[in-house]
N, C-alpha and C positions, 0 to 999 in steps of 0.2 A: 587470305588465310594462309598460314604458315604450315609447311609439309610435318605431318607428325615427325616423329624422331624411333624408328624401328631399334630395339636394341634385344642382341641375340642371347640367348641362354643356354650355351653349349656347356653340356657336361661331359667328364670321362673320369672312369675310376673314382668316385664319391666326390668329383672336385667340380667346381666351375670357374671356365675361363673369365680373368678381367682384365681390361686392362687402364693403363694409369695414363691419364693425359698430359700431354707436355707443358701445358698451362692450365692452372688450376680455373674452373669457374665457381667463384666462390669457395665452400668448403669438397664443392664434387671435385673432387680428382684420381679416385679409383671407379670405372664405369663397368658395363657389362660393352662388348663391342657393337657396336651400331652406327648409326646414321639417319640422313633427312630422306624419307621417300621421295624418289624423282619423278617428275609426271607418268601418272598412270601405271608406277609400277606397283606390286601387290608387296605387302609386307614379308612374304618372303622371300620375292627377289631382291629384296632387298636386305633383310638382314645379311643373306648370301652373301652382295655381289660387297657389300660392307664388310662382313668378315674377312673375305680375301683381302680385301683393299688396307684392312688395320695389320690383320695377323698374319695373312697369306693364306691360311687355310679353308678348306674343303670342308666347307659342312651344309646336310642336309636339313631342310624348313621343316618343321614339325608344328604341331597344334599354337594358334596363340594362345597367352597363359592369361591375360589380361592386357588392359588400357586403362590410363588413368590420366590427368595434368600432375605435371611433379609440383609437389607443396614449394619448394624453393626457388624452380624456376619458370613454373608456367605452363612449361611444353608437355604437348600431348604426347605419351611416349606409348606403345606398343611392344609387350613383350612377347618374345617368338620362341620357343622351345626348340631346342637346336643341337644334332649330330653328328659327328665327325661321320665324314663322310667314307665308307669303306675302302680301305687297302692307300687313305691317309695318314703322313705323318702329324701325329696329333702334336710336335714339336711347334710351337708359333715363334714366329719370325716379325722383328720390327718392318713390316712394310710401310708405314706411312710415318718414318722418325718427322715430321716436321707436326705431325699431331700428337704421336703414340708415346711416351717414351720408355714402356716397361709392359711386359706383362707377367700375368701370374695365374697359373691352375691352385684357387683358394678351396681348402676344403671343406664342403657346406657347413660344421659348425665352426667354422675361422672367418666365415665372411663378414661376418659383422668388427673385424681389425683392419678390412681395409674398406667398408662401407658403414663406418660409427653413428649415419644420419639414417639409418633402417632403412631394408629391405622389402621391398612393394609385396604386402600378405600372399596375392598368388605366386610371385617365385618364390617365397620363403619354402609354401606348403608344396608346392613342387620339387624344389630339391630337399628338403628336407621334411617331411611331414610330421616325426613326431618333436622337433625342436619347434615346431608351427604352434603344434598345439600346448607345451612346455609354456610357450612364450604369453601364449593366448591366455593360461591360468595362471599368469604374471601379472598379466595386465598390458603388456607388453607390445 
């Protein structure tokens, strides 16, 4: 069985962090920061020690927002609601350039320019609850 795939939802100031992978899979190439659960660790040490390891930053595990299999690629992904951790620079830094090659604090009604294949319904209503339900009376 293959390790879910934790990925974090750190916000600040109306924005949430993403970032762009160095190699495109498929049409994903702007992500939220994550990675593969390692044995026996809990999703939020993981989204953690993953954050560091993409952005550098310090952030605190919060509630999970949901679980799903992604439609395009399969994988169970887990998403973690997530912190800057206090008396951190919320500046992110290319820590891992042989994966990462960009990032960007998107602001929640922007995300859908660097994520044009939709946003999983609980982060949407999470960062943004009434563009959630906007979207919802689209059909969206």
């Amino acid at each position: 069985m293959t390790a879910p795939v934790v990925l974090a939802i750190i916000t600040h100031e109306s924005r949430v962090l993403l970032v762009r992978r160095r190699l495109p899979k498929g049409v994903l190439l702007w992500q939220f920061p994550g990675g593969k659960n390692e044995r026996a660790e809990s999703a939020a040490a993981a989204v953690v020690r993953e954050t560091r390891a993409e952005t550098g930053l310090t952030v605190v595990a919060g509630p999970v927002l949901g679980e799903r299999r992604h439609p395009r690629t399969g994988r169970t992904l887990v998403y973690v609601a997530c912190a800057i951790a206090r008396g951190t620079d919320p500046t992110p830094r290319l820590a891992a350039p042989r994966d990462i090659a960009a990032t960007v604090w998107a602001p929640y009604d922007g995300i859908d320019r660097y994520v044009p294949y939709g946003v999983f319904a609980p982060v949407r209503r999470y960062l943004h609850p009434a563009s959630a339900s906007a979207s919802a009376r689209k059909g969206g």
